[in-house]
N, C-alpha and C positions, 0 to 999 in steps of 0.2 A: 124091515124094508128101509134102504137108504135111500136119503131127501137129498136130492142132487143140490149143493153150493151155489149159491148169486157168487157170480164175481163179477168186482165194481172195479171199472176204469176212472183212474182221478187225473184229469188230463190239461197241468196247469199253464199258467199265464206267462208269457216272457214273447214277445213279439216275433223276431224274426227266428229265432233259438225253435218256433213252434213246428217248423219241418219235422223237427227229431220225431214228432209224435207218428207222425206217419210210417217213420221206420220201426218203432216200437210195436205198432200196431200189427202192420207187415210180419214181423218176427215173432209178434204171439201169438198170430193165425198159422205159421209154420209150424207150431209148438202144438197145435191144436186148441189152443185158449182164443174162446171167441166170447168175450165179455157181453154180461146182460146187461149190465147198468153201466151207463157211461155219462159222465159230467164232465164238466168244462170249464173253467176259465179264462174270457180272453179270446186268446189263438189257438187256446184248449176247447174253448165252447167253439168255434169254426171246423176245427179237424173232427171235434170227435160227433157235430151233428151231420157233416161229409161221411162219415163209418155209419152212420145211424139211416142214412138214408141211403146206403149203398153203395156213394159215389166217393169213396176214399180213392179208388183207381184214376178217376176224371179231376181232383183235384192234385195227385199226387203229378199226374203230365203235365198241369196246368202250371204248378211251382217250379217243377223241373227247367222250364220253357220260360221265365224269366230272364229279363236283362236288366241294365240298369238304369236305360232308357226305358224298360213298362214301367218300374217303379216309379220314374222321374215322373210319369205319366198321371198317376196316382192322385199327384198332389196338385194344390190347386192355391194357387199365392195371391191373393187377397184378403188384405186386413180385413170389410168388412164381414167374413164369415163368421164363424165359430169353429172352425179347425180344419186343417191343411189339406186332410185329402177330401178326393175329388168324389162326393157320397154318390155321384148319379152312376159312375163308371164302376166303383165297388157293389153299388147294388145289382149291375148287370154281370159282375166276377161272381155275386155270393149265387145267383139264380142260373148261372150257367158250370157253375161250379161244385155247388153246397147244396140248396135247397132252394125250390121256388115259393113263391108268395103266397101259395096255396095250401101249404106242406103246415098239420098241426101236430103238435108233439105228442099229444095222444094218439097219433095213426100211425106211430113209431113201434117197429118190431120187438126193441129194444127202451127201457127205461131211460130216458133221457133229463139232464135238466141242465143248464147254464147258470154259471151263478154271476150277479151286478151289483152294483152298489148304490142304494138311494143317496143321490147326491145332495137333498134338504137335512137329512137325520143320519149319513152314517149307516144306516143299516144293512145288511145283506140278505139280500136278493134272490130265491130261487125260481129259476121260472121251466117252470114245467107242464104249462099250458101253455095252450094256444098258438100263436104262428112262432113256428121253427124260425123265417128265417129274423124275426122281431127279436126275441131271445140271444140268438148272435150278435145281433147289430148292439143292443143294449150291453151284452159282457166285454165288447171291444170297443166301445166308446172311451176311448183312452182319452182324458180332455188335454186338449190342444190340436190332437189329432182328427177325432171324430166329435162332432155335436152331441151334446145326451140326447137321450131315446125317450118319452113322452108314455108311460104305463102304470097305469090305475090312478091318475091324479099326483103322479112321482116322474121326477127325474130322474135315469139313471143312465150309471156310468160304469165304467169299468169293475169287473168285480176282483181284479188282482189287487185292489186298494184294501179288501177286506180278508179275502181268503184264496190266497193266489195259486194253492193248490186243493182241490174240492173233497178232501177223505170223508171230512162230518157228512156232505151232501149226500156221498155214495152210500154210506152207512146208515142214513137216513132216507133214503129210499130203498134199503133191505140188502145191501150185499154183505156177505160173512164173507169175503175174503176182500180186501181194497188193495186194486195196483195201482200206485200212484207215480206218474212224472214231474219232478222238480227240476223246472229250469233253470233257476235262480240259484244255483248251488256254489257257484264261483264268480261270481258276476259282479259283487260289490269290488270299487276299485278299478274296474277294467273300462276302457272308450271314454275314458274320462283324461283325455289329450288337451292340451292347451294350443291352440293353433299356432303352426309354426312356417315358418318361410319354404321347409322341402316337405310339406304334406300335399301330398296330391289331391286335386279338386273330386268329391263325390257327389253325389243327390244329399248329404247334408249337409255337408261344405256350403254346395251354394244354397241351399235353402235359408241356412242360417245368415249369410251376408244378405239376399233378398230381406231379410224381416230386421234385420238391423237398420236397410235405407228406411222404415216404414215406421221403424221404433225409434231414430238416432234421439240422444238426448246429451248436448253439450257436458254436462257437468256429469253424466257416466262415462264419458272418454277415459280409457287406459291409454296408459304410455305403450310405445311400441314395443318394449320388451318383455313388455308382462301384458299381453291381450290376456280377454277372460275366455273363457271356454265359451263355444260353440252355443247357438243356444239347442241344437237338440241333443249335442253331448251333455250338455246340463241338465236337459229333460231324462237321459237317461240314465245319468248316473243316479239322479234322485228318484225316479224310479226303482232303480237298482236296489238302492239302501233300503228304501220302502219294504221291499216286496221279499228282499229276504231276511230281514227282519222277522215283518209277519211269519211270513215260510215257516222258520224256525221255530216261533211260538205257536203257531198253529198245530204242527206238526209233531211236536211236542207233546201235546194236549191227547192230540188223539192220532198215535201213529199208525201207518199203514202196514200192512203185511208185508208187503214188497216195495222198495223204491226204486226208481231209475233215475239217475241223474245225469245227464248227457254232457258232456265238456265240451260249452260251446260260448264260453266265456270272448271268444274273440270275433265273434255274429253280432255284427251294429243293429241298433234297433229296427232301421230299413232298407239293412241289406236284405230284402227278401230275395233276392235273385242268388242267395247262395243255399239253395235248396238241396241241392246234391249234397254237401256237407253234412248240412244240419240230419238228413235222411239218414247217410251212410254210419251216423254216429248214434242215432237211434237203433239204427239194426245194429251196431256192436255193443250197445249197452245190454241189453237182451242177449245175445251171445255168451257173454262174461258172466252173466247170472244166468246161464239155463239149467246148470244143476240145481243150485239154490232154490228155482222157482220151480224145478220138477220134485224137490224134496219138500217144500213148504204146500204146494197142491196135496202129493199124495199123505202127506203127514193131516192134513184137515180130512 
């Protein structure tokens, strides 16, 4: 008698690039691939606990429908916070969008877990209990952007700092086959612009001149022909270097069956209003491998 396959979605970290995951998904429900285990990182643990609870469709109108006035919306420019966006208005996006405050990962159809990073020790993070929408908030607490998340006597933050795509998680909660998305695959290098006189003003443009009045410090004055970088192009390229770094040696370690890697190297970190792209490139990543991935299924 054959033992029907787990197959694990590893659905990683890279912020606005996180659309594609929706197209991917989309594409390997057409295929007939409807994954048991699904993990997350990030804007991977967002999308794929949205799939876990059904409402991949409600968030997928939701991105779609994006400008760059919601995004501006988002954030929230006062030094004395702990980071930029606006948590009251994201927590009414994730509960009308994702999962409500009620929703436990154990009354999930599907295996689910989110992976964070303790921000006192380094460690990572699975979180596989308890509130679904706590779990997200904790794997997207990007610092500077979101406040860390307050769980079992730890602070945690972002889990793309430790394992920015989740294959070990998936395989560790039992899947024998791992499809894994890599954001991060071209990305080091890229949005990493020096401000210049004909760049057109966006949501980090001015963000980053806002936190300059708030920051200015005389004796960091650049000359005018060499301004420094942005400060969230700086947040993202360092980011960037980060995470695919990690990526790499993670991945390495323990490789997936299948990878997708979306080419969306040119998605700022809060362009989220370019949803339509990031999506249309997930569903052709899936395209260009659906031989490959209908010969590695039926070959297992």
């Amino acid at each position: 008698m054959k033992t029907q396959l787990k197959i694990g979605l590893a659905l990683g970290s890279g912020s606005s690039r996180g659309w594609s995951h929706i197209g991917i998904i989309n594409e390997l429900s057409k295929l007939g691939i409807r994954p048991d285990i699904v993990c997350g990182t990030s804007v991977g643990a967002m999308v794929g606990a949205a799939y876990a609870t059904g409402n991949i469709e409600k968030l997928e109108a939701w991105a779609r429908s994006l400008t760059k006035l919601d995004v501006a919306r988002f954030l929230n420019i006062n030094p004395s916070t702990t980071g930029f966006v606006d948590t009251e208005r994201f927590h009414d996006y994730l509960n009308e969008n994702v999962t409500g405050d009620e929703e436990n990962i154990e009354g999930l159809e599907k295996t689910y877990a989110a992976v964070a990073t303790d921000l006192e020790t380094g460690r990572e993070v699975w979180l596989n209990q308890g509130s679904l929408a706590r779990a997200v908030w904790a794997s997207m607490a990007l610092p500077g952007l979101f406040p860390a998340i307050r769980h079992d006597n730890s602070w945690l933050v972002d889990g793309g700092l430790v394992n920015p795509v989740p294959v070990s998680t998936c395989r560790a909660l039992g899947a024998d086959i791992v499809i894994a998305v890599n954001l991060n695959g071209d990305i080091v290098g890229k949005h990493f612009e020096k401000p210049g006189k004909n760049m057109k003003p966006g949501v980090s443009s001015k963000l980053s001149e806002l936190v300059k009045e708030y920051t200015k410090l005389p004796f960091f004055e650049a000359k005018d022909d060499d301004p420094p970088p942005g400060m969230l192009n700086a947040i993202a390229a360092s980011i960037n270097i980060t995470q695919d770094r990690i990526t790499k040696s993670r991945m390495a370690g323990d490789p997936p069956d299948i990878v997708f890697s979306p080419k969306l190297a040119d998605i700022g970190l809060l362009e989220l209003y370019r949803a339509d792209e990031a999506i249309a490139e997930g569903e052709r990543c899936v395209q260009r491998q659906a031989t490959e991935i209908e010969y590695i299924l039926a070959r297992s």
